[in-house]
DOBA-48948 format. One line per field, with one value per residue (C-alpha): x, y, z. Coordinates in nm, 3 decimals. Each point is the difference from the previous one (the first is absolute). Layout:
BEGIN
px c(X / ...)
py c(Y / ...)
pz c(Z / ...)
This chain:
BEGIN
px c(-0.971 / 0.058 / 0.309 / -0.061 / 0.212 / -0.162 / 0.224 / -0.106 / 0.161 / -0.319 / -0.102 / -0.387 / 0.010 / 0.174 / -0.203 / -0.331 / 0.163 / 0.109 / -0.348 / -0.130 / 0.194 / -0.131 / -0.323 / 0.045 / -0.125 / 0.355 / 0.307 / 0.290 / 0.383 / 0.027 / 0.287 / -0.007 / 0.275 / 0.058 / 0.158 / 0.109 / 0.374 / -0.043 / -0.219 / 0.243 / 0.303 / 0.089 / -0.281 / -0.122 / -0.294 / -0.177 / -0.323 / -0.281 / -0.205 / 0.174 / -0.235 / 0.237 / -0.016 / 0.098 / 0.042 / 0.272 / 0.357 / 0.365 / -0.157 / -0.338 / -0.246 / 0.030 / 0.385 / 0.046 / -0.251 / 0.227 / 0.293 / -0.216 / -0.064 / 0.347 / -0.020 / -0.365 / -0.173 / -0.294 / -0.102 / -0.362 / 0.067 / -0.331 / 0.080 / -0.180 / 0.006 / -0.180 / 0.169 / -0.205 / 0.153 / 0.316 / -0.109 / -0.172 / 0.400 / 0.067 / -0.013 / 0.381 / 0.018 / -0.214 / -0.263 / -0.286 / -0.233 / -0.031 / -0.197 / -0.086 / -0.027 / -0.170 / -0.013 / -0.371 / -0.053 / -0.221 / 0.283 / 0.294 / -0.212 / -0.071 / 0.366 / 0.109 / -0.238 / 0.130 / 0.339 / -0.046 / -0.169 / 0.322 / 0.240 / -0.219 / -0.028 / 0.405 / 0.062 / 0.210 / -0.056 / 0.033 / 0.224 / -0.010 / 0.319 / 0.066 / 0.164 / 0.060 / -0.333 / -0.156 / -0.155 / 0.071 / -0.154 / 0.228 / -0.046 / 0.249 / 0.024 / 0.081 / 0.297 / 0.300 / 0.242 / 0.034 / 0.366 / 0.121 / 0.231 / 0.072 / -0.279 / -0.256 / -0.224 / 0.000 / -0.316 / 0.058 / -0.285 / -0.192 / -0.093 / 0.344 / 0.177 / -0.165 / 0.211 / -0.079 / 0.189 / 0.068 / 0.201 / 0.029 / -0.155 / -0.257 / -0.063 / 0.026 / -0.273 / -0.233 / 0.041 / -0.044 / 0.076 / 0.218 / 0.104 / 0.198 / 0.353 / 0.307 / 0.301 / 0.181 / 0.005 / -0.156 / -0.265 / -0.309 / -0.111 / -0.321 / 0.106 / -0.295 / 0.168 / 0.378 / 0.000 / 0.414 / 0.246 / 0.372 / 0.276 / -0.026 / -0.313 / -0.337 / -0.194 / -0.372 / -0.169 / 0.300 / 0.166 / 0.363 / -0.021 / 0.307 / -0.039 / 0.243 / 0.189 / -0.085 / -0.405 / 0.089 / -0.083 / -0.253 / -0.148 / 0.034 / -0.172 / -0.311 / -0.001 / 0.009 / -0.278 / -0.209 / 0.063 / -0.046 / -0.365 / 0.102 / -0.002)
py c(-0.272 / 0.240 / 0.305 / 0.328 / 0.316 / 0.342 / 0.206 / 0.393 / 0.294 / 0.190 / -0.180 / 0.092 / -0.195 / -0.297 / -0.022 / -0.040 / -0.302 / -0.189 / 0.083 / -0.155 / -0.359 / 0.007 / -0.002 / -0.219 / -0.369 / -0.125 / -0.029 / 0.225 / 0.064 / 0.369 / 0.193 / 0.378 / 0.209 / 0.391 / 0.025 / -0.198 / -0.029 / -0.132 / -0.271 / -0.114 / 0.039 / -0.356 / -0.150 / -0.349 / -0.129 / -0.144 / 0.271 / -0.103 / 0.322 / 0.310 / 0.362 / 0.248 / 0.429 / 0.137 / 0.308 / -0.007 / 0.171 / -0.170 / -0.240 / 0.007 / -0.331 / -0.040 / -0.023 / -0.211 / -0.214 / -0.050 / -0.060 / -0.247 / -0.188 / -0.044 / -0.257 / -0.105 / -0.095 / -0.140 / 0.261 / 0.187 / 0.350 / 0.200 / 0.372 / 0.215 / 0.407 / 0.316 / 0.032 / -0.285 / 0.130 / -0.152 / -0.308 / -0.117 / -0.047 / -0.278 / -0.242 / 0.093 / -0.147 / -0.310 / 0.183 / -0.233 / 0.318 / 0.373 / 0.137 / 0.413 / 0.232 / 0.020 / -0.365 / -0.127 / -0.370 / -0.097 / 0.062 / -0.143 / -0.327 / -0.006 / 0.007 / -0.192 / -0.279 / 0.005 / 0.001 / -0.326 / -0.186 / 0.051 / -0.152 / -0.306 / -0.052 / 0.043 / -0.228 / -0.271 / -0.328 / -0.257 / -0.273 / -0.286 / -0.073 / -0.298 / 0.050 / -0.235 / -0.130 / 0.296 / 0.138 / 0.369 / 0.226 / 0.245 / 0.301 / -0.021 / 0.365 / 0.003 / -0.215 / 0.253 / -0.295 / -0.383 / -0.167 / -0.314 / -0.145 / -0.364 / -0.099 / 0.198 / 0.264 / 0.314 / 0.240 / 0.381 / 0.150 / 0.325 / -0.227 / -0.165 / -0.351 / -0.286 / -0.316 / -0.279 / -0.254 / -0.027 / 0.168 / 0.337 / -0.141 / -0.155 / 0.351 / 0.207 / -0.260 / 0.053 / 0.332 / 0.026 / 0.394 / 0.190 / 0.281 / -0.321 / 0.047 / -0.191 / 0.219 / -0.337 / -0.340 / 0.061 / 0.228 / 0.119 / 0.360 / 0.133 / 0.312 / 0.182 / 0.033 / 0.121 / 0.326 / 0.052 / -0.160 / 0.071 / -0.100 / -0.411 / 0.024 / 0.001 / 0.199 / -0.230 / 0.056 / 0.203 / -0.342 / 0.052 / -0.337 / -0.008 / -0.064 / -0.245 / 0.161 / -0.275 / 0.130 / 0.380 / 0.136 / -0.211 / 0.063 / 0.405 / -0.021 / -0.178 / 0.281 / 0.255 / -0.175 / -0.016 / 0.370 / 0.128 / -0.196 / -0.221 / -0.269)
pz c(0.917 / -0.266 / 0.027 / -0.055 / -0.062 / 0.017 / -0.119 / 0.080 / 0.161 / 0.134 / 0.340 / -0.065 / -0.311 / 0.112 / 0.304 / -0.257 / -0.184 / 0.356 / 0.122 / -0.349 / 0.041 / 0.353 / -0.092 / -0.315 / 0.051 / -0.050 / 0.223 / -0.098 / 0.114 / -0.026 / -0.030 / -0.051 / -0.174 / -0.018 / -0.300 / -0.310 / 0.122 / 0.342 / -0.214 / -0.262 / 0.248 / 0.087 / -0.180 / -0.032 / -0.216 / 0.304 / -0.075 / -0.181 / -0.022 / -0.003 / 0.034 / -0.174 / 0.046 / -0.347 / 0.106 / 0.292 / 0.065 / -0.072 / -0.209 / -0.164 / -0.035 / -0.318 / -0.045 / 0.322 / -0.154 / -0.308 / 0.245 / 0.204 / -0.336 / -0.028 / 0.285 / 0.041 / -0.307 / 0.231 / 0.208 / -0.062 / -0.020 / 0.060 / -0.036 / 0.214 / -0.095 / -0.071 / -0.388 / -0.127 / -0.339 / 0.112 / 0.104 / -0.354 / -0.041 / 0.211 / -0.305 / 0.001 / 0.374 / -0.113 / 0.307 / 0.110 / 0.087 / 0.132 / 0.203 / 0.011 / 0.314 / 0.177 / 0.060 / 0.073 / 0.170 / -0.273 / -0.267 / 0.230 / 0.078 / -0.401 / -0.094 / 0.301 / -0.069 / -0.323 / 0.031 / 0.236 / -0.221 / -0.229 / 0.236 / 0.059 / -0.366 / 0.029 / 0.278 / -0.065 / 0.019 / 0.330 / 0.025 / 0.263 / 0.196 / 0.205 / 0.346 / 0.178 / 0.087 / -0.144 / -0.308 / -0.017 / -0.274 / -0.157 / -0.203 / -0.271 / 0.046 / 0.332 / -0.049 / 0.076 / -0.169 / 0.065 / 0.083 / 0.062 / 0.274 / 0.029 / -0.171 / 0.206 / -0.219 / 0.172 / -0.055 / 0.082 / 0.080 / 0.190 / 0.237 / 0.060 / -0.145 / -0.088 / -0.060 / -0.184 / -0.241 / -0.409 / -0.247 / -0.152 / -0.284 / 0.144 / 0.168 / -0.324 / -0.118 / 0.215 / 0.048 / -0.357 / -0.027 / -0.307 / 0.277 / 0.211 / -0.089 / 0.153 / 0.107 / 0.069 / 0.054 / 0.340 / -0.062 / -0.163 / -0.008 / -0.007 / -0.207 / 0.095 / 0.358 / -0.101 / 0.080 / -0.080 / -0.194 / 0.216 / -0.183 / 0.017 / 0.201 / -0.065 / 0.308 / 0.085 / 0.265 / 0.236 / -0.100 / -0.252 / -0.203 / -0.204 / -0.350 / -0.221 / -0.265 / -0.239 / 0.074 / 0.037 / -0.322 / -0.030 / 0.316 / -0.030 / -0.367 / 0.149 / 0.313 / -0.289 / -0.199 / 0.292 / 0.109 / -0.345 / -0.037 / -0.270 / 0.267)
């Protein structure tokens, strides 16, 4: 299932993009925001797709979409707008796509389809994990971070633990991923997920995983990397 932020303040127009996804051969969690602000406020790169308004109050689409870049370097931005002039610009936003009002089905379902396609192309990798008795497959980028506790391998995932056996070595080798970073002895961050840094702690997840000082600077340059797209 695929998440989706519409992000428009005129109810007729976000009503035309919900009734688009429902009739889209796909299945989509939809959320709907009025303006730029109430999307950014608290946010968390959990969206895959996100249908931004240019032109709204407080905060117009294209500068939330250059604050949104500041913590989701993944998310498909498809502007949707009547100043189509505008939109040509969202190479500045890295912008998958826009879309000009008023919206037709045909070119939604064009740019949609699209815009899919990208993010399977994107999708990460699978990696099997034993459990127990079971062989679980994991998407590496669904891995919120891994720790260990007397010798058990701990998985963090949407979808809850999963506990199996090794080392964080043996993890980081199989996971086999430059945006895996330890903050410690203990555990291994998918930096894609830290959505804070609090004094000693790194934020995953709702989770405060304190980082080492030995790894701290360390740690915090790779979170910049990433953030800043060199990663």
């Amino acid at each position: 299932m695929y998440r989706i932020a519409i992000v428009e303040d005129e109810r007729r127009e976000s009503d035309v993009l919900s009734r688009y996804l429902e009739k889209f051969d796909a299945e989509f969690s939809v959320d709907v925001f009025k303006t730029a602000v109430d999307f950014l406020t608290d946010y968390k790169p959990v969206y895959d797709i996100v249908f931004m308004d240019i032109d709204m109050p407080y905060l117009d689409g294209m500068s939330a979409s250059r604050k949104l870049r500041e913590t989701d370097k993944e998310i498909s931005i498809i502007f949707v707008t009547n100043m189509a002039k505008f939109a040509v610009k969202g190479y500045e936003v890295s912008a998958f796509d826009f879309i000009v009002k008023p919206v037709s089905y045909a070119d939604f379902s064009l740019k949609l389809t699209r815009a899919l396609n990208h993010l399977k192309t994107r999708e990460s990798r699978a990696v099997v994990v034993r459990s127990g008795n079971d062989r679980i497959k994991l998407s590496v980028n669904d891995v919120y971070y891994v720790e260990i506790m007397n010798h058990k391998i701990i998985y963090n995932t949407p979808d809850g633990k999963i506990i199996s056996y090794g080392t964080l070595k043996s993890v980081e080798e199989l996971l086999d991923d430059k945006l895996f970073v330890r903050c410690n002895n203990c555990y291994l961050v998918n930096l894609r997920h830290v959505s804070a840094i609090e004094g000693n702690y790194a934020v995953v997840a709702k989770n405060k995983l304190l980082i080492s000082y030995p790894r701290k600077a360390k740690f915090e340059q790779e979170l910049t990397d990433y953030l800043c797209g060199v990663k």
